[in-house]
ZADO-1210 file (C-alpha; in nm, 4 decimals, padded with zeros to 6 digits):
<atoms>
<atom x="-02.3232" y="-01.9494" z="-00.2545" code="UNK" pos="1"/>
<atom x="-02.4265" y="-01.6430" z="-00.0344" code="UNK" pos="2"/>
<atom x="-02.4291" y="-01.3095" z="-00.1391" code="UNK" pos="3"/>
<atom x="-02.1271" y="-01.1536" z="00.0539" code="UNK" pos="4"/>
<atom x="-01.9172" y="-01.3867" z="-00.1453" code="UNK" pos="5"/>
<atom x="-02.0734" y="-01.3093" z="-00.5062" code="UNK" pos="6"/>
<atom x="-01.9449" y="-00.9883" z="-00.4100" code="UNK" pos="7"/>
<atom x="-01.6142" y="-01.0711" z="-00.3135" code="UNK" pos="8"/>
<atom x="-01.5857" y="-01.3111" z="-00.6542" code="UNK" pos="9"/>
<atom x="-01.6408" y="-00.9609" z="-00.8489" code="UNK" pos="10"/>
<atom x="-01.3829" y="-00.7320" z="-00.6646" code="UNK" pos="11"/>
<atom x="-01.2002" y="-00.6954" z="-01.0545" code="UNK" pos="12"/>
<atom x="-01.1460" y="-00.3449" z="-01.2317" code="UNK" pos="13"/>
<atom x="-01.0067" y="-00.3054" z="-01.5737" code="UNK" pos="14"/>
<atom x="-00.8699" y="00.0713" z="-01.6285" code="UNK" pos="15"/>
<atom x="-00.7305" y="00.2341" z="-01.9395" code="UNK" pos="16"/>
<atom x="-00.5485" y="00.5515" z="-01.9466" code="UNK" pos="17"/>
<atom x="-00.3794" y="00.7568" z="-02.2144" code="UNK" pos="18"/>
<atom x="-00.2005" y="01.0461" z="-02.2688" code="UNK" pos="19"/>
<atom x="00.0837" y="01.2330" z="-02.4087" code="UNK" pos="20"/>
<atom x="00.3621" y="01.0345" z="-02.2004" code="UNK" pos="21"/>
<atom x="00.2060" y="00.7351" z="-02.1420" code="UNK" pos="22"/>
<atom x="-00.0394" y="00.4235" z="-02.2589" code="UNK" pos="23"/>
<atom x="-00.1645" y="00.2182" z="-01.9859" code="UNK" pos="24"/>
<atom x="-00.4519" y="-00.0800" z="-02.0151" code="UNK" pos="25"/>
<atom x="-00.4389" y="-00.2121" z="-01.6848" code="UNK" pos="26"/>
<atom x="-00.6524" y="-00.5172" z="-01.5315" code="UNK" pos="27"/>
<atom x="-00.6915" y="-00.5770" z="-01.1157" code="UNK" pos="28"/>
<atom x="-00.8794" y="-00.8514" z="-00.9167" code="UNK" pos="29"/>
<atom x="-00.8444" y="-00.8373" z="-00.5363" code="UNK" pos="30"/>
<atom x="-00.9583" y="-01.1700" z="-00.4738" code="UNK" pos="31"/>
<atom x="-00.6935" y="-01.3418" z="-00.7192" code="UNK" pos="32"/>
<atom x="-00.4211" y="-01.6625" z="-00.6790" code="UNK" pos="33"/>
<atom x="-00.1479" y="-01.4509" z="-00.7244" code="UNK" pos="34"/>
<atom x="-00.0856" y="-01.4061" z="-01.0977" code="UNK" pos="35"/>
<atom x="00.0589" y="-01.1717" z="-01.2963" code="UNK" pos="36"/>
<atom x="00.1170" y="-01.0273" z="-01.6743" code="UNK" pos="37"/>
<atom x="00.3486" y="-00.7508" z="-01.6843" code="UNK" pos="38"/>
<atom x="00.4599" y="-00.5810" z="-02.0168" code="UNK" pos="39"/>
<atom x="00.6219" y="-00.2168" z="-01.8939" code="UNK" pos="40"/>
<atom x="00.9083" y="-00.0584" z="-02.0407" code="UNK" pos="41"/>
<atom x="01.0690" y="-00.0328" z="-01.6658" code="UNK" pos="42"/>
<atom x="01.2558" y="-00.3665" z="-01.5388" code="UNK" pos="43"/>
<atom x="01.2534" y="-00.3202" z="-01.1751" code="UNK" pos="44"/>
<atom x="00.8656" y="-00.2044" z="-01.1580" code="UNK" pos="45"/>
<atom x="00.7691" y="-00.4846" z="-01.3097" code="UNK" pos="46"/>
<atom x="00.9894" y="-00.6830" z="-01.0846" code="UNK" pos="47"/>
<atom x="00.8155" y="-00.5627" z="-00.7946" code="UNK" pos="48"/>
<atom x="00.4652" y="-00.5591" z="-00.9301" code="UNK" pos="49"/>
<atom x="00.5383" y="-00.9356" z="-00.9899" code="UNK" pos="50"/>
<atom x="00.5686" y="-00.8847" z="-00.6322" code="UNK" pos="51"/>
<atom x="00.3049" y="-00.7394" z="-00.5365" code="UNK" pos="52"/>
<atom x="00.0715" y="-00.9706" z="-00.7070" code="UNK" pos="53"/>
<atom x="00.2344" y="-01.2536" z="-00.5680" code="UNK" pos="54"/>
<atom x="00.2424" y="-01.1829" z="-00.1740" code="UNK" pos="55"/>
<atom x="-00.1103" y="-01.0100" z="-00.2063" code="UNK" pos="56"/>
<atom x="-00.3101" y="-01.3012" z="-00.3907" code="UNK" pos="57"/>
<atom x="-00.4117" y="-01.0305" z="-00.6273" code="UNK" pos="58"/>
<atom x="-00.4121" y="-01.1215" z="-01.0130" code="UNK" pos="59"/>
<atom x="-00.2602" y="-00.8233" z="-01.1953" code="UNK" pos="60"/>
<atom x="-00.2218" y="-00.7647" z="-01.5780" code="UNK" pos="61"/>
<atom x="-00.0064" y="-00.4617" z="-01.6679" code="UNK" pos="62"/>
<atom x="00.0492" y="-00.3362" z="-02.1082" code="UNK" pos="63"/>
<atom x="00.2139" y="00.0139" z="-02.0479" code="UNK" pos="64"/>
<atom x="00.3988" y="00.2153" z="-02.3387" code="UNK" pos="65"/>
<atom x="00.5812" y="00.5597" z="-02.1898" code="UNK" pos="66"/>
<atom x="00.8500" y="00.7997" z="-02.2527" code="UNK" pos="67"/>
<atom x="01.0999" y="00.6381" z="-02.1362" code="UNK" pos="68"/>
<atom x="01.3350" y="00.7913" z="-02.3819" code="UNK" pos="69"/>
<atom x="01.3259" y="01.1031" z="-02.1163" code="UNK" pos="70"/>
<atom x="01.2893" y="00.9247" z="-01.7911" code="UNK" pos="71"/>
<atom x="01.0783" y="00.6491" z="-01.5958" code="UNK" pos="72"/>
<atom x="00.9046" y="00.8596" z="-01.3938" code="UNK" pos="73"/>
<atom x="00.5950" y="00.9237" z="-01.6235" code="UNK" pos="74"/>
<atom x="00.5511" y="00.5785" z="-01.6541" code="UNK" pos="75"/>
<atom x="00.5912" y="00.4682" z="-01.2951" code="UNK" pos="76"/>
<atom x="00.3439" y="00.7289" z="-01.1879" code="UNK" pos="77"/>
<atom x="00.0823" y="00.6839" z="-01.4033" code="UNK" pos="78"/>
<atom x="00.0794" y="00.3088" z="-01.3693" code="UNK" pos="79"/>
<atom x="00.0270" y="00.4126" z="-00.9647" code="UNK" pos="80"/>
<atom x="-00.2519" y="00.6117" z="-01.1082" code="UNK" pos="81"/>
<atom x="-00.4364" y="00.3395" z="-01.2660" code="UNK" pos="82"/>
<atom x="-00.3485" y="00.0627" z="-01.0240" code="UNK" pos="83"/>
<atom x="-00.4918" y="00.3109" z="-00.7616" code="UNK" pos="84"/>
<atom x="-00.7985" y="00.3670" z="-00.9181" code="UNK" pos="85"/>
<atom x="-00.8625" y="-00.0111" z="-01.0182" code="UNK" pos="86"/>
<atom x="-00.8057" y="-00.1200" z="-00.6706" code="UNK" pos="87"/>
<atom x="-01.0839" y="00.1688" z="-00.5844" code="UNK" pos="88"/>
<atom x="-01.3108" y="00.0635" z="-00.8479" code="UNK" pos="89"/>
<atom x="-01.2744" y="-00.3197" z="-00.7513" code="UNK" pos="90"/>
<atom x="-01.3103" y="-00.2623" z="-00.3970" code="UNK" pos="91"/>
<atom x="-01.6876" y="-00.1115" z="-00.4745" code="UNK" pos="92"/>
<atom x="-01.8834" y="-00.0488" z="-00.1566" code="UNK" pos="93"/>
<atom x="-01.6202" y="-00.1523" z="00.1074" code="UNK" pos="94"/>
<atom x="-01.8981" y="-00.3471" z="00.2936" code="UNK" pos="95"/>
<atom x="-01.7825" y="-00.6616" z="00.4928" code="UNK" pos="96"/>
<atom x="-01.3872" y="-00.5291" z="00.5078" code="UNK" pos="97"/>
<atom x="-01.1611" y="-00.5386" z="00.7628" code="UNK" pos="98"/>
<atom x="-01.0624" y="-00.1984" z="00.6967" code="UNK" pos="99"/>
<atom x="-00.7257" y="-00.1541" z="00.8571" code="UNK" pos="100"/>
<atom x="-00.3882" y="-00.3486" z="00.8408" code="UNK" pos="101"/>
<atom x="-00.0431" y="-00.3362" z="01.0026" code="UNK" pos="102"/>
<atom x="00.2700" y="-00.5609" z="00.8427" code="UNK" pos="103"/>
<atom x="00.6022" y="-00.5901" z="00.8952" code="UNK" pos="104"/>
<atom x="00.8343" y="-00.7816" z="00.5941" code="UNK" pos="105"/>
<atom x="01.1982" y="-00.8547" z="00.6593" code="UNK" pos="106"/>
<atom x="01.3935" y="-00.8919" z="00.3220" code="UNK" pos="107"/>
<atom x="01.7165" y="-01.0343" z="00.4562" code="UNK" pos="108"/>
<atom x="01.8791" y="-00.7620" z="00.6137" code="UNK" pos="109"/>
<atom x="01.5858" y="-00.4725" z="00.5676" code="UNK" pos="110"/>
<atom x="01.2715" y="-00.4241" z="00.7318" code="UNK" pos="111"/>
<atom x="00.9840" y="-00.2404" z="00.6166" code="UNK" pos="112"/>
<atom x="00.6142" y="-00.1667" z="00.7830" code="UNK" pos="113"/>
<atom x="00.3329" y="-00.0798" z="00.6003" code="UNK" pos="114"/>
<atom x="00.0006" y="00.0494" z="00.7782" code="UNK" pos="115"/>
<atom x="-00.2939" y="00.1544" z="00.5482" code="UNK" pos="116"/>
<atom x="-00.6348" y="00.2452" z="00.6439" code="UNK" pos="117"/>
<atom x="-00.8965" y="00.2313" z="00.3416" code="UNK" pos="118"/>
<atom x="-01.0407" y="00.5379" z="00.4548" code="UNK" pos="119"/>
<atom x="-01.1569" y="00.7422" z="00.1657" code="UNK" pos="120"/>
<atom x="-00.8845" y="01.0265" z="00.3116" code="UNK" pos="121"/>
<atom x="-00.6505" y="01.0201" z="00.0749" code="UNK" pos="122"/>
<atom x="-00.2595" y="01.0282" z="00.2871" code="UNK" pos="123"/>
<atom x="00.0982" y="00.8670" z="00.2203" code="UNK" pos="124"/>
<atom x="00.3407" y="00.9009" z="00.4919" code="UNK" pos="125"/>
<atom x="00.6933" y="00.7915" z="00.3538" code="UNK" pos="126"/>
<atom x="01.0145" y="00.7021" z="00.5975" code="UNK" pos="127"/>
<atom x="01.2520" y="00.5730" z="00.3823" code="UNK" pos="128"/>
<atom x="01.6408" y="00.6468" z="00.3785" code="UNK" pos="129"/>
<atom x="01.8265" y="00.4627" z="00.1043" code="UNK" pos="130"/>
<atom x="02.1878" y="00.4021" z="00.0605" code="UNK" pos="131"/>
<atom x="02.1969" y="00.4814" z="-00.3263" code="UNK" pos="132"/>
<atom x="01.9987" y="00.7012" z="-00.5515" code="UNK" pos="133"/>
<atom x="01.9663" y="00.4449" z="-00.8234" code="UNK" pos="134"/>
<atom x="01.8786" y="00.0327" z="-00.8287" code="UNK" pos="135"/>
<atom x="02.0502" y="-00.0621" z="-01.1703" code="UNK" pos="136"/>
<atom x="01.8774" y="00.2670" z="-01.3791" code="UNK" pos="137"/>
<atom x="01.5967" y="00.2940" z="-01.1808" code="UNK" pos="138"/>
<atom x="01.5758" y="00.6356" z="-00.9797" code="UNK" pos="139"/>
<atom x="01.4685" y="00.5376" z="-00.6178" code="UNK" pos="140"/>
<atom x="01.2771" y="00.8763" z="-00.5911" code="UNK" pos="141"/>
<atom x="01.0113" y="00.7094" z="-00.8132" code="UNK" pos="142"/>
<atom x="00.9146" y="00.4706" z="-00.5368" code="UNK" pos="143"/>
<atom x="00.7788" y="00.7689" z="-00.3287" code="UNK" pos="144"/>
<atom x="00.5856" y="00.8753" z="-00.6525" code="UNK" pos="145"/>
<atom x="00.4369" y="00.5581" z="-00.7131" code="UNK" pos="146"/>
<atom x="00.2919" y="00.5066" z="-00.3785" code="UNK" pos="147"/>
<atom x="00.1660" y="00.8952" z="-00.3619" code="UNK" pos="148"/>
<atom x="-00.0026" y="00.8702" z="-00.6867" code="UNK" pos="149"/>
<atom x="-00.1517" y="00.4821" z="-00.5528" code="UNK" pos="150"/>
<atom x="-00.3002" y="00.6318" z="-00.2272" code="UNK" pos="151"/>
<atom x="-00.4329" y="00.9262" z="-00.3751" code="UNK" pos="152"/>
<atom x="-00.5995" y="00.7272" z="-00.6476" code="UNK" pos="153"/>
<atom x="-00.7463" y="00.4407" z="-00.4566" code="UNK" pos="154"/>
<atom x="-00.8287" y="00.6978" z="-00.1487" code="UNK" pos="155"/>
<atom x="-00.6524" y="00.5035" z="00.1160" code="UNK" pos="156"/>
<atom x="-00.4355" y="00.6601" z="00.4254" code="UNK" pos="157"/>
<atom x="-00.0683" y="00.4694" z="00.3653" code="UNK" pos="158"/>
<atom x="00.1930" y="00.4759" z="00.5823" code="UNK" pos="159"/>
<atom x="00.5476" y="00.3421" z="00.4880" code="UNK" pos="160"/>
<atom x="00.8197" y="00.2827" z="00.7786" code="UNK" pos="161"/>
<atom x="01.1405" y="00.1504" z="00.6474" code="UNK" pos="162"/>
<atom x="01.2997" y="00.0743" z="00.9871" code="UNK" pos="163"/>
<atom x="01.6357" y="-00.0010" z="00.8722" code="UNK" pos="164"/>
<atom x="01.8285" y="-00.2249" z="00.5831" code="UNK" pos="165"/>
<atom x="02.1951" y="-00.1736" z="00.3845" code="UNK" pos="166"/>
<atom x="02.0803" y="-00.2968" z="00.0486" code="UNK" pos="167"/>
<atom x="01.8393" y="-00.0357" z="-00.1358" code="UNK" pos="168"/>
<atom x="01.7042" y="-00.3686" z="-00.3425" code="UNK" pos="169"/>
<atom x="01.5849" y="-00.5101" z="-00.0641" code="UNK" pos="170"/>
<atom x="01.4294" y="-00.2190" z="00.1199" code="UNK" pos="171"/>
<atom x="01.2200" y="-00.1314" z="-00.1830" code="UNK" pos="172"/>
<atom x="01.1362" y="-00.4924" z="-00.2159" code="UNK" pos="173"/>
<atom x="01.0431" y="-00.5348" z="00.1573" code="UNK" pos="174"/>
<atom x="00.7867" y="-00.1845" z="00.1439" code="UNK" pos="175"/>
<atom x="00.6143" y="-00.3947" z="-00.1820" code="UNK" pos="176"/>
<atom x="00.5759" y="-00.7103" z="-00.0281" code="UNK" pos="177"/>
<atom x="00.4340" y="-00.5448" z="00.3075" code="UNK" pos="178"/>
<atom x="00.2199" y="-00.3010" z="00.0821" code="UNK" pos="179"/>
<atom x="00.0887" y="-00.6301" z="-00.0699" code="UNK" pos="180"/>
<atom x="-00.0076" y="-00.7982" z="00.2598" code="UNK" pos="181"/>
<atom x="-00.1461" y="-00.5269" z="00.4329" code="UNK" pos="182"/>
<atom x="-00.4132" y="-00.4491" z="00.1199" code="UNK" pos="183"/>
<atom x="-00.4784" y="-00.7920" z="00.1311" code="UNK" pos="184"/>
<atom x="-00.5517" y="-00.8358" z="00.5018" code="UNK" pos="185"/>
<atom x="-00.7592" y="-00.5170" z="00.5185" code="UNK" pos="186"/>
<atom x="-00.9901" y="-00.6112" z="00.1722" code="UNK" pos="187"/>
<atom x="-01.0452" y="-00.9540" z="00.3559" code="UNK" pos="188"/>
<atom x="-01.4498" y="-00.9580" z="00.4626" code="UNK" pos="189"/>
<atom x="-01.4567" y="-01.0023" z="00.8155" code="UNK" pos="190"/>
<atom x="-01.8211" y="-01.1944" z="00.8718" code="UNK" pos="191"/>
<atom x="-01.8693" y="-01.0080" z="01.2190" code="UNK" pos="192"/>
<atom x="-01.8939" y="-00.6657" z="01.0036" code="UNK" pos="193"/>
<atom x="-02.2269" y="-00.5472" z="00.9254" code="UNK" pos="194"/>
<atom x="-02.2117" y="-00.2782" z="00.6100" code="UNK" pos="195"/>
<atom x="-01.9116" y="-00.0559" z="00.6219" code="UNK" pos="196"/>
<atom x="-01.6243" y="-00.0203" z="00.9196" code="UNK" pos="197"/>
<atom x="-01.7160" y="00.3193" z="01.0087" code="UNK" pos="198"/>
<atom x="-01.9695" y="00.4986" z="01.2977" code="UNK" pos="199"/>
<atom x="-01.9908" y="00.7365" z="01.0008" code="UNK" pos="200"/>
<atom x="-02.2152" y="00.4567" z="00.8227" code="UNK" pos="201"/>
<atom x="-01.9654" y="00.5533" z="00.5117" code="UNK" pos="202"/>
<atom x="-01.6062" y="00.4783" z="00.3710" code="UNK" pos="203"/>
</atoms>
């Protein structure tokens, strides 16, 4: 076995966080099989982290406790938090990655683009026009703060397009899936890359 892929066989982060609102333990592993264990006290998060893991061949292991006797949003953001900085912390030295990604996911009658570039400038740029505030009880506003609090953490540039769809389910479930395949494509190592993507000679 060569070294580049020792390295990719350790891309894994474990992250704990706790405070006053929430309790997060939180486990990551870029170069998974797709696998997930999810214990939140929000339905629909966990439904599309189950996603994410699963359309990103990333094995993810979620045990969050928050106050979700006043709303979700505490607990949806700082799970973003600590899956942001696990996928930072896994990622290590960026050396070998393909750096950039651009994916399109159709969920029936929605489409949604995601285009990231793991660029160590933190930046979320969010299009995204749904046709109800609320999927079941969660607050669709939450979706915005999970990905801002993500691409701050993990230091990426993320840009979310949803082009078009009637079903607020499916848009949110199309941006997850796409947010899944683009990190994916731009961890892979690309063999042609020597050291980091960057003239700078840093990421």
């Amino acid at each position: 076995m060569d070294n580049q892929n020792e390295v990719v066989l350790t891309r894994t982060s474990e992250i704990a966080r706790k405070t006053n609102e929430t309790d997060i333990k939180l486990a990551f592993a870029i170069d998974g099989t797709g696998q997930s264990d999810l214990e939140t006290n929000v339905p629909f998060l966990n439904h599309m982290l189950d996603l994410f893991a699963k359309h990103g061949q990333f094995n993810l292991k979620v045990n969050a406790i928050g106050d979700i006797e006043i709303d979700d949003h505490h607990t949806v953001e700082d799970i973003g938090i600590c899956l942001g900085q696990a996928f930072k912390e896994a990622l290590g030295d960026k050396k070998g990655i393909k750096r950039y990604a651009s994916v399109f996911i159709p969920m029936d009658e929605a489409l949604a683009q995601v285009v990231i570039d793991i660029s160590n400038r933190p930046h979320l740029e969010y299009r995204a026009v749904y046709p109800t505030a609320v999927v079941g009880s969660f607050d669709t506003q939450l979706v915005h703060e999970f990905l801002w609090k993500f691409a701050l953490e993990a230091r990426i540039t993320l840009h979310v397009i949803v082009h078009y769809g009637q079903n607020t389910h499916h848009m949110i479930e199309a941006i997850f899936k796409a947010l899944a395949r683009a990190l994916d494509e731009a961890t892979t190592i690309d063999p042609r890359v020597q050291g980091v993507p960057s003239t700078k000679g840093v990421l």
